[in-house]
N, C-alpha and C positions, 0 to 999 in steps of 0.2 A: 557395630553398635551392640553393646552386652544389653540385655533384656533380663526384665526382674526388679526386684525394690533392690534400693542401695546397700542393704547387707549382703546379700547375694551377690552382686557385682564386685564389693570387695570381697566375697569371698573368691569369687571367679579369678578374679585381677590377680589373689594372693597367691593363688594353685599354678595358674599359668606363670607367676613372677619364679615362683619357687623350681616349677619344671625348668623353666627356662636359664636360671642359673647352675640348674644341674646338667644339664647341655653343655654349657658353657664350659662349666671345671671337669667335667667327663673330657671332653673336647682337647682342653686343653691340657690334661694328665694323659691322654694318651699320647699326644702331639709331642708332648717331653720325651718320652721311652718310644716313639713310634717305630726307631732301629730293632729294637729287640721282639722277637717273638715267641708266643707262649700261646696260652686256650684262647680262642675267641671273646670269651667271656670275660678272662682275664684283662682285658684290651681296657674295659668303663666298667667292671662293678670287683668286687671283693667278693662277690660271691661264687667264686671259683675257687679261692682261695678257703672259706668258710667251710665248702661243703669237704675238702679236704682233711679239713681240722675236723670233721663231725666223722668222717666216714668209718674210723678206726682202721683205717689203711694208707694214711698219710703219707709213712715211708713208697711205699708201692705209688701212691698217683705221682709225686715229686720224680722218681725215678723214670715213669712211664714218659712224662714230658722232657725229661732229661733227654731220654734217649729223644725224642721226637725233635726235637727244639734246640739241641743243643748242650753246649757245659752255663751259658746266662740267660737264663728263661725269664721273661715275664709273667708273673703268676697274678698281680693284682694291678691297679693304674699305677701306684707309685714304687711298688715291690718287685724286686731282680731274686733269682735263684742261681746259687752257683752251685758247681760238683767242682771246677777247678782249682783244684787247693794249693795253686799257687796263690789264686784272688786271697783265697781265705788269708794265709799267710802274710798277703800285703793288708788287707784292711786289718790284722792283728797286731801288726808290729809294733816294737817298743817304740817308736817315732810318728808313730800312724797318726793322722788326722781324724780317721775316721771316728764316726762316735758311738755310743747304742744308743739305739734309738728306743722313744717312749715305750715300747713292746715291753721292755725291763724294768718299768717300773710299776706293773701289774704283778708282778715277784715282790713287791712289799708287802710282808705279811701283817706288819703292827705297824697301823697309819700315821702312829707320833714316832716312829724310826727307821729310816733304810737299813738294808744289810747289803753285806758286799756284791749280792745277787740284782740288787734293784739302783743302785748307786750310777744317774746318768752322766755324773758330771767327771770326768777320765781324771781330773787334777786330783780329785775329793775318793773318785777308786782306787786310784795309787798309792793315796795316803793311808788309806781304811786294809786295801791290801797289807801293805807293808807291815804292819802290823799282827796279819796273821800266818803273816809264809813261812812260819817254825816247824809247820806241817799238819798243814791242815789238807759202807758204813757200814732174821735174819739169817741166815750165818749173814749181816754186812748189819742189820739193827741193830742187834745187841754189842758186835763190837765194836761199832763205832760208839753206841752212846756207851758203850767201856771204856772206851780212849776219850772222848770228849769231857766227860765228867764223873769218872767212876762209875759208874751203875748201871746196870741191865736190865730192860724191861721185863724180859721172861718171856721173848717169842718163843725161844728152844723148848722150852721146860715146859710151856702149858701146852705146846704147837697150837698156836691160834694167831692170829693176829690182835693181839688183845687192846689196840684200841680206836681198831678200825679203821686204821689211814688206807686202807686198800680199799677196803667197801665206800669208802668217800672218795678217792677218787676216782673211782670208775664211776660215779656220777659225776662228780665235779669237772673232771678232764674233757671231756667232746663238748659241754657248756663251755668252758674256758677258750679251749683251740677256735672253737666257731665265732665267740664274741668276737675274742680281739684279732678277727680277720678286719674288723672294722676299725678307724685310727678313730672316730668318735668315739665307740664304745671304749675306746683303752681310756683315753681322755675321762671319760665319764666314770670309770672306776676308779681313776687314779683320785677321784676327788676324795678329802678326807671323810668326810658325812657317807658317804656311798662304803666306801671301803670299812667304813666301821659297822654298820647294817649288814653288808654283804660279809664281810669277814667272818673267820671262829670265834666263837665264843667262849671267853677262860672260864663260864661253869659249867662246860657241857659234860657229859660225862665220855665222850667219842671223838676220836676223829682229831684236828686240830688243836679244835677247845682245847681236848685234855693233853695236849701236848705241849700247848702252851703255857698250861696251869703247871703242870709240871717243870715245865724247863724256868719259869718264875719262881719256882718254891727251890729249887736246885742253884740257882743263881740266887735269889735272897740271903741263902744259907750261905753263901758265897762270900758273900759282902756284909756278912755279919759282924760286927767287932770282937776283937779278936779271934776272926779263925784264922785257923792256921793254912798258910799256901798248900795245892797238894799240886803233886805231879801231873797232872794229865793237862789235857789241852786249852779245858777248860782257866784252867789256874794258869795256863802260859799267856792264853789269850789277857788275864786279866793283869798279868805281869805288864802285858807287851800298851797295856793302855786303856785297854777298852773299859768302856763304862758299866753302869750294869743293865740299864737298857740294849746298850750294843751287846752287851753277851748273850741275853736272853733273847734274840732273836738270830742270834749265829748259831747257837746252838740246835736250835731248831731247823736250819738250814742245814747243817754238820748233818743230822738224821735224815731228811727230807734228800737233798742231794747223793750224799755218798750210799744210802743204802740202796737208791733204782743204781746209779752207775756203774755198782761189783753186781749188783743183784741178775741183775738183767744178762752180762756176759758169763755170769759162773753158770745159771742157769742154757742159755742157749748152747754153749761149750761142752755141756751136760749131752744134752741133745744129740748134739752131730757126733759125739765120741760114740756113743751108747749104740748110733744107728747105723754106724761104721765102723764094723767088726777088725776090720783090715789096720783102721787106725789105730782104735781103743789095744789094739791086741800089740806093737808097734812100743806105743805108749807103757802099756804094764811091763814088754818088756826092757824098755829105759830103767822103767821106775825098778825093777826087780833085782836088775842086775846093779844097780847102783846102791841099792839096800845092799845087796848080797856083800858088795865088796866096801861096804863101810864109807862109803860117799856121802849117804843118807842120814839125818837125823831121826829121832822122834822125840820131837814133832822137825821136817825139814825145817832148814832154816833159808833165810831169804838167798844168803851165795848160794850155797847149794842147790836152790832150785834155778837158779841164772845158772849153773854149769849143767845143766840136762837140756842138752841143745834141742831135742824133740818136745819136751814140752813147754820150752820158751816156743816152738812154731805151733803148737795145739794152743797156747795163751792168744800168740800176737793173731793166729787166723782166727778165732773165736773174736775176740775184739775186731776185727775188720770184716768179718759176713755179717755182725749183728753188733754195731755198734748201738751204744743206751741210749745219745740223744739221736735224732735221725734227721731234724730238720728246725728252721727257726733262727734265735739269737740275733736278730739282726743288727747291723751297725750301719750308719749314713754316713752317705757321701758327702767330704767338706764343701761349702759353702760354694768354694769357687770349681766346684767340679774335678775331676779325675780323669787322671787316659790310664788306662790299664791294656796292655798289650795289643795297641794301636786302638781301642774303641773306647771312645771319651762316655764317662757317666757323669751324668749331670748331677750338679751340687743337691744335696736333700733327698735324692735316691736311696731307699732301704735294700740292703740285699741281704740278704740270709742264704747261709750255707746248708745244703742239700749231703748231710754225711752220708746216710745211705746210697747215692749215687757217687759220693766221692773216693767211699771205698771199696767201690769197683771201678774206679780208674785202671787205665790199660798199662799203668807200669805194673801191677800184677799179673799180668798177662792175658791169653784169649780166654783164661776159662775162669775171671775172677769173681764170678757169680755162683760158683761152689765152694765147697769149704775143701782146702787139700794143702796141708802144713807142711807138706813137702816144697812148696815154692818160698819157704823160707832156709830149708835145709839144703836144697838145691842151690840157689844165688849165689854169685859169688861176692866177694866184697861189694863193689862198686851198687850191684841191683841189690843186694839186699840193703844198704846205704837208702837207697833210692826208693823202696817201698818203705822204710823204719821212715822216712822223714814224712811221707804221705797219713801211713799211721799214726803217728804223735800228733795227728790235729783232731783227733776222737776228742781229747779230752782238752781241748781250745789248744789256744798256741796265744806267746810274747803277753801282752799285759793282760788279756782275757783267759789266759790261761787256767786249768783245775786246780786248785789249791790242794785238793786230797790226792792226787797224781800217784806220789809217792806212798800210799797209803794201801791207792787201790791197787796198785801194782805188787806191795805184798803179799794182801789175801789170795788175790790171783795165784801168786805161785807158790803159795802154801798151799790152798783150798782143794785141788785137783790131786794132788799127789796124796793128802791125808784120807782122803776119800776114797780111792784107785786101790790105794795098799791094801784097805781093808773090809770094801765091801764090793759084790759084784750087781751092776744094776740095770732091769731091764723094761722097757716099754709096755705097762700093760696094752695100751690099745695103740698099736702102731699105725693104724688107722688113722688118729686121731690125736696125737703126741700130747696136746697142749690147746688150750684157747687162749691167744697172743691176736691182740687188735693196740693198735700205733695211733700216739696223739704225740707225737712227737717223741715222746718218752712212751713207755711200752706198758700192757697190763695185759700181763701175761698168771693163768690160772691152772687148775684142772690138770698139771704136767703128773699123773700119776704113775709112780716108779714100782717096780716088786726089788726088793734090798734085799741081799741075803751075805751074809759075810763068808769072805773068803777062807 
């Protein structure tokens, strides 16, 4: 018998109803995935998952439970982690059932339009794809938004970050990664009222805002009567259909995406060359001898640098110790469930791919937790076959695949070799290389260099 006046008692009755259906669906979510294992924590609440996303070590706990648990970790009541990148490759396929799930639609950045990054409905992304696979970033901001739409902000020129999208989101990211450990909270953002409150602001003078104010005023101009088409990506995109709402927010995805995914391996590739004399020295002499006998361009060019067998393995191991994205992207399980290499996942299961753990899979070999570009110059056909197909899931695979692929893969083997020829570059505080904290995506600072030309 509850004791109290009758508001008390419903409040009583309300607490214990509310407990007790959360019993129940805890209960029952773990009961679904009870085969797989992963934190304890993980088993009834998302907050194992959250504190992951807050920690700035993301990559690191995903991987810690990897090894612990396994290549299918349960991380959250209804979330699967894989490093198996065969799974990856099944739940990406051109035929795949699988789908993304609402996590992707906290990637719309302007709540009256998707872009191809937030698009859940697979018929509606194939369609939106197709449309921009002509080839679709500083050194990656400025040229990309050169290719995208003529013009360069002026990171180089001023060296700044002139308009703040770094210092935004190293606030914004650990709020983001922590929320949507929660499927209410994605829910909850995804609503238009919420997303337009929370969103950028097109008068701000920072950050988003002015990225968006801008990519509107570049797109207006765009679609102005009688302009004339211009060449770049921006004018292909508008060839290929797209509207001028859809442009001005791909474009802003074009900057946003491609500049972390070059940024981030040209950077850490920097790193380990610089702090590996044996290799860096290796490398200069590739590069040296192939200038010497007229191999080389200036500036190289893209064949040319695919025939310097050493520093296509300095590219492809720098992308596999430190791949851009590390964790997330998830896609669900169809409706009527899955068997994947004899263990049945139940239909409506999220999983998300664990890159950093998957590219230290053991076709690399025992030691694939250092950086050593000789286990690509070594292989023979067949294994190096066999780690190249492991590696091409960096940047997604079959219908979810990088649009900029081809993009990124140029600067990459432009970037290293234009830099190598003519400056020599060293660690001020070897101690202390860089401050690099993981929200799936990386934010990485403070890498200070001493330059001196060769």
């Amino acid at each position: 018998m509850l004791l109290g006046t009758p508001s008390t008692q419903i409040y009583t009755l309300s607490v214990i109803a509310v407990a007790c259906a959360y019993v129940i669906l805890a209960l029952k979510s773990w009961y679904r995935l009870r085969k797989f294992n992963g934190p304890k924590l993980a088993q009834f609440s998302h907050l194992w998952m959250a504190r992951a996303g807050f920690s700035g070590r993301m990559n690191l706990m995903y991987l810690e439970v990897g090894k612990k648990f396994g290549k299918l970790v349960r991380v959250a009541p209804n979330e699967l982690m894989t490093s198996d990148p065969e799974l990856v490759r099944h739940m990406s396929a051109a035929r795949s059932l699988y789908t993304r799930s609402p996590w992707y639609g906290v990637m719309k950045m302007d709540p009256d339009q998707d872009n191809v990054m937030s698009i859940l409905d697979t018929a509606q992304h194939n369609r939106f794809k197709s449309k921009l696979t002509i080839g679709v970033w500083y050194f990656t901001l400025d040229v990309i938004a050169a290719i995208g739409y003529g013009k360069t902000p002026g990171h180089l020129t001023q060296e700044a970050d002139v308009y703040g999208l770094g210092k935004e989101a190293e606030a914004v990211l650990p709020f983001l990664l922590t929320c949507t450990a929660f499927p209410l909270v994605i829910a909850f953002l995804r609503l238009p009222w919420v997303s337009r409150h929370l969103g950028p602001a097109p008068n701000s003078p920072n950050g988003m805002g002015k990225l968006f104010a801008i990519s509107r005023h570049v797109v207006g101009e765009r679609f102005a009567p009688d302009t004339k088409p211009s060449q770049d990506m921006l004018g292909a995109f508008i060839r290929r259909g797209l509207s001028q709402k859809e442009a001005e927010v791909e474009v802003i995805l074009q900057i946003l995406a491609g500049s972390d995914n070059v940024a981030t391996p040209i950077r850490s590739t920097i790193l380990h060359l610089i702090t590996a004399p044996r290799i860096l020295g290796k490398l200069l002499a590739e590069i040296d001898t192939a200038i010497a006998s007229g191999r080389v361009s200036d500036p190289i060019t893209n064949a040319e640098a695919k025939a310097l067998p050493y520093l296509q393995a300095c590219i492809k191991e720098g992308l596999r110790i430190h791949p851009p994205i590390t964790a997330g992207l998830p896609k669900v399980v169809p409706p009527g469930g899955d068997t994947f290499n004899h263990v049945f996942l139940p239909g409506g299961t999220n999983i998300s791919c664990d890159m950093w753990g998957l590219q230290r899979n053991e076709v690399y070999g025992a030691d694939a937790d250092i950086y050593r570009p000789e286990r690509w110059t070594e292989a023979d056909p067949e294994q190096h076959a066999r780690m190249d197909r492991v590696l091409d899931l960096v940047f997604g695979y079959g219908r979810w695949g990088c649009l900029g692929r081809n993009i990124a893969d140029i600067e990459l083997n432009k970037v290293f070799v234009e830099l190598l020829r003519r400056f020599d570059m060293t660690l001020l505080d070897p101690t202390c290389p860089w401050k690099s904290k993981n929200y799936s995506t990386f934010l990485q600072k403070d890498m200070f260099v001493r330059v001196t030309r060769r």
